[in-house]
Residue frames as a rotation matrix with the C-alpha (Angstrom) as fourth column:
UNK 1
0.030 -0.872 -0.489 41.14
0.979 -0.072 0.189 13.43
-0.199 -0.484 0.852 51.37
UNK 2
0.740 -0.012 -0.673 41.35
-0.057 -0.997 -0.044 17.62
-0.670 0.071 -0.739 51.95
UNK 3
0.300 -0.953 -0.054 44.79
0.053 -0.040 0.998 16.86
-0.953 -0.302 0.039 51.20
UNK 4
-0.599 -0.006 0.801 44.47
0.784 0.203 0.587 15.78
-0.166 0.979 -0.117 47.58
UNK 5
0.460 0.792 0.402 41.24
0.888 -0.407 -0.214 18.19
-0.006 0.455 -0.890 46.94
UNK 6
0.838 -0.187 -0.512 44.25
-0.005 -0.942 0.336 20.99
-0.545 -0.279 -0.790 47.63
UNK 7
0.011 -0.807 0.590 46.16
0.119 0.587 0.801 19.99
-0.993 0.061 0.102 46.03
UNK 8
-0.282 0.357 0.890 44.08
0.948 0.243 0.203 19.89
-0.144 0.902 -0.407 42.86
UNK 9
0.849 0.451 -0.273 42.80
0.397 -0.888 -0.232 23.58
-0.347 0.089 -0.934 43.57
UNK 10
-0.070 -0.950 -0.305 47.07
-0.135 -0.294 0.946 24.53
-0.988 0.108 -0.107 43.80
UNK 11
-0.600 -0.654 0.460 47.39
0.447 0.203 0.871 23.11
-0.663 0.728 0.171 40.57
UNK 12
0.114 0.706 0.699 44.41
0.972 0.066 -0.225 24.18
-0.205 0.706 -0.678 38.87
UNK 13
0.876 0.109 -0.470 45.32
0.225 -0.954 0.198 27.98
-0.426 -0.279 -0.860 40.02
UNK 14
-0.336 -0.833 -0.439 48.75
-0.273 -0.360 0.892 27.82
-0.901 0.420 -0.107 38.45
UNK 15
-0.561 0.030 0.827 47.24
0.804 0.255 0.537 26.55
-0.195 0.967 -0.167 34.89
UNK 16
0.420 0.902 -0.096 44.73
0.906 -0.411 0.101 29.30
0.052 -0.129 -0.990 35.59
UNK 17
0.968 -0.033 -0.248 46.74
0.076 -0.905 0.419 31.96
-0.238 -0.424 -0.874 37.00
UNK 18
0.541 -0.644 -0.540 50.11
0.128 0.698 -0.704 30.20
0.831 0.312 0.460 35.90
UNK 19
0.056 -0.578 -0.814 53.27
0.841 0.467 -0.274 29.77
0.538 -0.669 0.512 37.96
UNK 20
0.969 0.207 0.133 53.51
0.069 -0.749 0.659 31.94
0.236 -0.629 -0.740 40.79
């Protein structure tokens, strides 16, 4: 599912980059 694999990127970029 794209859906879910964006999901995971979204979140990984806010622990990463934190909240936007």
């Amino acid at each position: 599912m794209r859906g879910l694999l964006q999901v995971i990127e979204y979140g990984w970029a806010a622990v990463t980059s934190g909240p936007h």
